[in-house]
FILOMAR-898247 format. One line per 2 residues: number of its first residue (from 1); their letters; for each residue x, y, z of N, C-alpha, C. Coordinates in steps of 0.05 Angstrom, whole numbers. Example, Ala and Ser with C-alpha at 12.3 -4.5 7.8 and 13.67 -1.06 7.14 Angstrom:
# residues 2
1 = AS = 264/-114/156/246/-90/156/264/-66/156  257/-45/142/273/-21/143/258/1/157
***
This chain:
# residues 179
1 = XX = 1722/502/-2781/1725/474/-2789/1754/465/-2786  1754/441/-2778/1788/431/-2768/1806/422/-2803
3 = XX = 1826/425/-2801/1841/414/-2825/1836/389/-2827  1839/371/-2851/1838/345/-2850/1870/336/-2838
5 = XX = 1884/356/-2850/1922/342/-2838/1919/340/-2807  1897/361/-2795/1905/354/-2770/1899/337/-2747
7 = XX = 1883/321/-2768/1858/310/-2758/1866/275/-2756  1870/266/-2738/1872/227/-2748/1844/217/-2761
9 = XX = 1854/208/-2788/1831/206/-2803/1848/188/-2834  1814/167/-2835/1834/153/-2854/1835/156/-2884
11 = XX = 1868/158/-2895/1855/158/-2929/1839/146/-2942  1847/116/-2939/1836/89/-2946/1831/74/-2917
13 = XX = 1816/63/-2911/1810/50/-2891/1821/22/-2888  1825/15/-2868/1840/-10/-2864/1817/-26/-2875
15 = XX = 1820/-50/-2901/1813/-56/-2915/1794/-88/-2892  1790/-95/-2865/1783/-113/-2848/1758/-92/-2841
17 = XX = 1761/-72/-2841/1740/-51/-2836/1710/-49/-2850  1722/-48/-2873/1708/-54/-2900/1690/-74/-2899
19 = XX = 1709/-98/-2903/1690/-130/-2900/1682/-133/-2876  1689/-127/-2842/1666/-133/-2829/1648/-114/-2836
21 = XX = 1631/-92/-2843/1620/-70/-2844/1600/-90/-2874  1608/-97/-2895/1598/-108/-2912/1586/-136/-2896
23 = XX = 1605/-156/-2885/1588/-177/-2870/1567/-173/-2854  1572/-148/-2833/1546/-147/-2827/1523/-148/-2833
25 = XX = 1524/-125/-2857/1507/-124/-2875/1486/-153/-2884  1505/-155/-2898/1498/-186/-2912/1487/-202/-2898
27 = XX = 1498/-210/-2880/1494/-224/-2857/1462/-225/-2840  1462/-195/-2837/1435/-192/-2824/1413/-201/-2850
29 = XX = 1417/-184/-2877/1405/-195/-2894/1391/-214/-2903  1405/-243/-2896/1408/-266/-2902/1391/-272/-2881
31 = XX = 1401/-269/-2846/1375/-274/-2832/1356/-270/-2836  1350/-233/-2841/1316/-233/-2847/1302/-240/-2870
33 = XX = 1322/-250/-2883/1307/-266/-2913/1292/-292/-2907  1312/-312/-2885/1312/-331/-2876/1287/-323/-2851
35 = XX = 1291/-304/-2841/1258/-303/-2822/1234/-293/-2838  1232/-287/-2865/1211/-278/-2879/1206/-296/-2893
37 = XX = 1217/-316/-2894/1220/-341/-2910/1200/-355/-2896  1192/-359/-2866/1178/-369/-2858/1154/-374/-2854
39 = XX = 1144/-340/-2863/1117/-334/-2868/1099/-354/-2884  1073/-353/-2882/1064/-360/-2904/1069/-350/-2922
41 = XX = 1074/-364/-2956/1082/-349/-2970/1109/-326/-2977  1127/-341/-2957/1153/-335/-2949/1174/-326/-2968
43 = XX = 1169/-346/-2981/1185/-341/-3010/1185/-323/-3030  1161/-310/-3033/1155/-286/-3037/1165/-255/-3024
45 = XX = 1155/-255/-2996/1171/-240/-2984/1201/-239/-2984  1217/-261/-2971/1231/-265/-2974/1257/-254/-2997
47 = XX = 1240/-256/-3023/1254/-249/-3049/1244/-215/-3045  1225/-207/-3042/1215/-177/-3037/1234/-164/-3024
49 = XX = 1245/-176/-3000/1263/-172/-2976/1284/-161/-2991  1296/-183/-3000/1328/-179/-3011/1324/-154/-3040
51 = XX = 1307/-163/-3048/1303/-135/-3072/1306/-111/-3063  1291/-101/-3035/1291/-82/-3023/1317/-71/-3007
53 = XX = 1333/-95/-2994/1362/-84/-2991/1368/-92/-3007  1375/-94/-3031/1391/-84/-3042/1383/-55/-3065
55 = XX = 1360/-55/-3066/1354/-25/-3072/1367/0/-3047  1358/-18/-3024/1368/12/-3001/1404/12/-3001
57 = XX = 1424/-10/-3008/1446/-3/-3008/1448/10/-3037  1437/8/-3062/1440/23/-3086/1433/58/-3084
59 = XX = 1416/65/-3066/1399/83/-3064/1426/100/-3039  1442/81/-3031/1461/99/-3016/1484/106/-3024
61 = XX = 1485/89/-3042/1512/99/-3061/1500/120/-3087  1478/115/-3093/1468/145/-3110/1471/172/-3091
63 = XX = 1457/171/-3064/1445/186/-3047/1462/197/-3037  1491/184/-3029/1513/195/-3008/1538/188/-3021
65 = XX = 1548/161/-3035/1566/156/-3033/1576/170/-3062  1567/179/-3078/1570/192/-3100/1583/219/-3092
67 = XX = 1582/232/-3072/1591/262/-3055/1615/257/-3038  1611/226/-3031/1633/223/-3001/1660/224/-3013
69 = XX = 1680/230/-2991/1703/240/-2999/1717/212/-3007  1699/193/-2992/1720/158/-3004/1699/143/-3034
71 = XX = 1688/161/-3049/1693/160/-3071/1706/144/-3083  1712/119/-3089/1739/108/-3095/1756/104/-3085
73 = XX = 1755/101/-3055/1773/94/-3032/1761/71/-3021  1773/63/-3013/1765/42/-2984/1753/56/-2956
75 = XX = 1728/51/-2962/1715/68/-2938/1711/55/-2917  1693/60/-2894/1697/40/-2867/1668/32/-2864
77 = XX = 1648/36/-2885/1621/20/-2899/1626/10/-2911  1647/4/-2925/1659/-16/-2952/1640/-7/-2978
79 = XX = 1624/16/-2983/1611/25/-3006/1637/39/-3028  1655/49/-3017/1673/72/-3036/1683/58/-3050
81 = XX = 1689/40/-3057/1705/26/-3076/1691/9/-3101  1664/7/-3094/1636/-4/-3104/1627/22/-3123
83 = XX = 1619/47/-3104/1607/70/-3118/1621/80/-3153  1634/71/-3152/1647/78/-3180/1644/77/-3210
85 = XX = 1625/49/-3194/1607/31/-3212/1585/42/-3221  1570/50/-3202/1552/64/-3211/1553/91/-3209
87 = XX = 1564/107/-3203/1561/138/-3195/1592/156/-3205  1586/175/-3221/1610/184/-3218/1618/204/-3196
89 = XX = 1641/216/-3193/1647/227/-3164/1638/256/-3168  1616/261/-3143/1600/283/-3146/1635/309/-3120
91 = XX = 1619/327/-3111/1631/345/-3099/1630/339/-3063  1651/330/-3051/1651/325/-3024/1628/341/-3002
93 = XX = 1637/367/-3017/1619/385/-2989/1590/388/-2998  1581/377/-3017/1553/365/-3029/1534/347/-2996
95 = XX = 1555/334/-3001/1553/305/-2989/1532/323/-2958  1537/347/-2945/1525/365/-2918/1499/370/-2931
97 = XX = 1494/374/-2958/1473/391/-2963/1447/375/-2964  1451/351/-2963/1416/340/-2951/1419/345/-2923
99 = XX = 1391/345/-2923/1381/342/-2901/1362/318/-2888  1380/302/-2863/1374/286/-2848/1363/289/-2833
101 = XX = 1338/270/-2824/1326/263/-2802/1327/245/-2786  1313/238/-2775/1311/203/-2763/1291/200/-2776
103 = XX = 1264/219/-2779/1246/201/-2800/1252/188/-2823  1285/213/-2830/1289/202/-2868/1304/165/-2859
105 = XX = 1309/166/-2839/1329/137/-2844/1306/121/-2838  1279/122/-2845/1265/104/-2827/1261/75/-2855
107 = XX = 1264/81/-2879/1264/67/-2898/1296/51/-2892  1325/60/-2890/1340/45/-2876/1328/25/-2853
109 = XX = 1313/38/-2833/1311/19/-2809/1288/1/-2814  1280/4/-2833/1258/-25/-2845/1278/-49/-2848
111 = XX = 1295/-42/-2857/1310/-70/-2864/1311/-82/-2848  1314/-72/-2822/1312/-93/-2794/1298/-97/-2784
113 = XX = 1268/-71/-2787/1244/-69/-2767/1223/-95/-2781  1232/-103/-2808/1207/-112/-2826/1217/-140/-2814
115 = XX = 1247/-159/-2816/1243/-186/-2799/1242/-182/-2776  1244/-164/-2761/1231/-169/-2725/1209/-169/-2723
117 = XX = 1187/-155/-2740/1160/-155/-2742/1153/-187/-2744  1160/-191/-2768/1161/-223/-2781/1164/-244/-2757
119 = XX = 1190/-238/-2742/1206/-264/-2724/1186/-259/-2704  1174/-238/-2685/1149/-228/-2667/1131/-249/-2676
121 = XX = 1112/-237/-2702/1094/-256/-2711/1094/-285/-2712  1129/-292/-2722/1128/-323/-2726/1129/-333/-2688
123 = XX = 1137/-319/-2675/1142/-333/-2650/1121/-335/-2625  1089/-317/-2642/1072/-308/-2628/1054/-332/-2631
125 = XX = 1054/-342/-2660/1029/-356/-2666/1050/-387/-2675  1079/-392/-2679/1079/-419/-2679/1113/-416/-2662
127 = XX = 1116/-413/-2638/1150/-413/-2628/1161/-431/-2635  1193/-415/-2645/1211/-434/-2653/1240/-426/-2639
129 = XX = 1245/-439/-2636/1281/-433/-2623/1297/-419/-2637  1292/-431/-2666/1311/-419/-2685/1314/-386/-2692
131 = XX = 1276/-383/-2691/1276/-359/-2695/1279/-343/-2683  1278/-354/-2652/1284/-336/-2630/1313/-332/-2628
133 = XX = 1329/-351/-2630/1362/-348/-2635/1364/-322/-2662  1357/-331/-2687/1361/-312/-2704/1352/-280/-2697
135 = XX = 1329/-277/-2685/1316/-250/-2676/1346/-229/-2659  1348/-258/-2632/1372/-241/-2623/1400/-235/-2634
137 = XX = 1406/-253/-2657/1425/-247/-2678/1425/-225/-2693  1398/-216/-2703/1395/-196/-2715/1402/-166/-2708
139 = XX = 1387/-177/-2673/1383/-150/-2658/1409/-140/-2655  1432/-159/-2648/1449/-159/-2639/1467/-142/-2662
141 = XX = 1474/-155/-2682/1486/-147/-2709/1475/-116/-2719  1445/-115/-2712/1438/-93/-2730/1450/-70/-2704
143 = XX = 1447/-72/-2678/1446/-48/-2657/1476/-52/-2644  1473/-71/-2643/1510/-76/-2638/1523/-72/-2657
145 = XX = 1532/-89/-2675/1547/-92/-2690/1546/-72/-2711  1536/-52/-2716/1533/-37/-2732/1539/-9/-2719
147 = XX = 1525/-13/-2699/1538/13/-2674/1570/6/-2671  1570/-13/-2665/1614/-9/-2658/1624/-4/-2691
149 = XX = 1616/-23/-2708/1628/-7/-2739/1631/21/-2736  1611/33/-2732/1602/65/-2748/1619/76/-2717
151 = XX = 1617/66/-2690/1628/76/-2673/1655/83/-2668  1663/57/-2672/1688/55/-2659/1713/51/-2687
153 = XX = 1704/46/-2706/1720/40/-2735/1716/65/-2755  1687/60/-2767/1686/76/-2794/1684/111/-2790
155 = XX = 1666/119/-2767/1657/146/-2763/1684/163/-2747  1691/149/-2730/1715/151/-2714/1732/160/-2726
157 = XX = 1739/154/-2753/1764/159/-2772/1756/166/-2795  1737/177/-2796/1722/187/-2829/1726/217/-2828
159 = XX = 1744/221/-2852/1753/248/-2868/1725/256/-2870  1702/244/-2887/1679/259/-2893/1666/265/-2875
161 = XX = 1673/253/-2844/1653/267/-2819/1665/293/-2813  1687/301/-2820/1703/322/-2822/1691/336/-2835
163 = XX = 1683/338/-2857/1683/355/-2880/1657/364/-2873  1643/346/-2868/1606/347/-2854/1590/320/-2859
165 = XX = 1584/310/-2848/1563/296/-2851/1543/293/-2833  1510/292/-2852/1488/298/-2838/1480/273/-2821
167 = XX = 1490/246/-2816/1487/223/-2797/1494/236/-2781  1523/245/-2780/1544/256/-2754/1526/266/-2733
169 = XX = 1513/291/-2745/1495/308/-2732/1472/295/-2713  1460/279/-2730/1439/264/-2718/1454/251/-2695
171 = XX = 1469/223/-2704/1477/210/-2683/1500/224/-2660  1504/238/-2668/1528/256/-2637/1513/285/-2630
173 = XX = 1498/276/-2630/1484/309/-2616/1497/321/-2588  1502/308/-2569/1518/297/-2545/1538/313/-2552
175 = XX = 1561/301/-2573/1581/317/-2582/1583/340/-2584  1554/342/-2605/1558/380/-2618/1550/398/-2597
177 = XX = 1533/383/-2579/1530/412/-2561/1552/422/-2535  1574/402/-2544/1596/399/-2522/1611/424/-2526
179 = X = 1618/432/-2553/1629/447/-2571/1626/470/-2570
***
């Protein structure tokens, strides 16, 4: 395993890191609230929607961010400085000992899969521009914009991908077998 000193990696994360990584978030949020909103009975969902992310961001700061080494740092998800609140600081090298799949994130990838379903449905049986603009907003934000965060900002310079983390594995397979 490499040292952290020797490693470019951040203590606290450049604090612009944070808040786009949180906007996204939000952001997409807000759309698929706003495309579940549409449904019949929208309002309902809609409120279901947001209950549910924000159970899956609570459920990641119990789950992970309670172990991660930015604990109380400025992390490059913008959760470490939040987790404090609720979690006290568990043991960093904890943080390897679940085990990830792509099936386990599949409750993460609802958050996006549940308004594309929605924006599909709304654009099948009544098209709207709006929602077709919002759909590609989403797509964009959740597979883009979330890929260059974790790509090119937060994962890129994360002490805890150092230490281990079980995303790492999943998403850089490429990497590990380079090694």
């Amino acid at each position: 395993m490499n040292n952290l000193a020797d490693i470019e990696a951040y203590e606290n994360f450049p604090i612009k890191i944070a808040v786009l990584a949180i906007l996204v978030s939000i952001i997409s949020y807000i759309i698929g609230a706003y495309i579940l909103k549409q449904l019949p009975y929208g309002l309902y969902f809609a409120v279901i929607y947001l209950i549910y992310c924000l159970c899956m961001e609570l459920m990641i700061v119990f789950r992970s961010c309670k172990n991660c080494y930015y604990h109380g740092k400025v992390c490059g998800l913008g959760k470490g400085r939040i987790a404090p609140l609720f979690t006290k600081k568990g043991d960093p090298k904890k943080f390897t000992d679940r085990d990830m799949s792509t099936f386990s994130l599949i409750p993460d990838f609802l958050v996006v899969i549940i308004p594309i379903v929605a924006a599909v449905y709304l654009l099948l049986t009544s098209f709207s521009w709006t929602i077709l603009i919002l759909l590609f907003v989403l797509g964009v934000l959740f597979f883009g914009g979330t890929g260059m965060i974790r790509g090119n900002f937060a994962c890129k310079y994360c002490k805890q991908r150092i230490l281990g983390c079980p995303a790492d594995k999943i998403f850089n397979k490429e990497k590990q077998s380079k090694k």
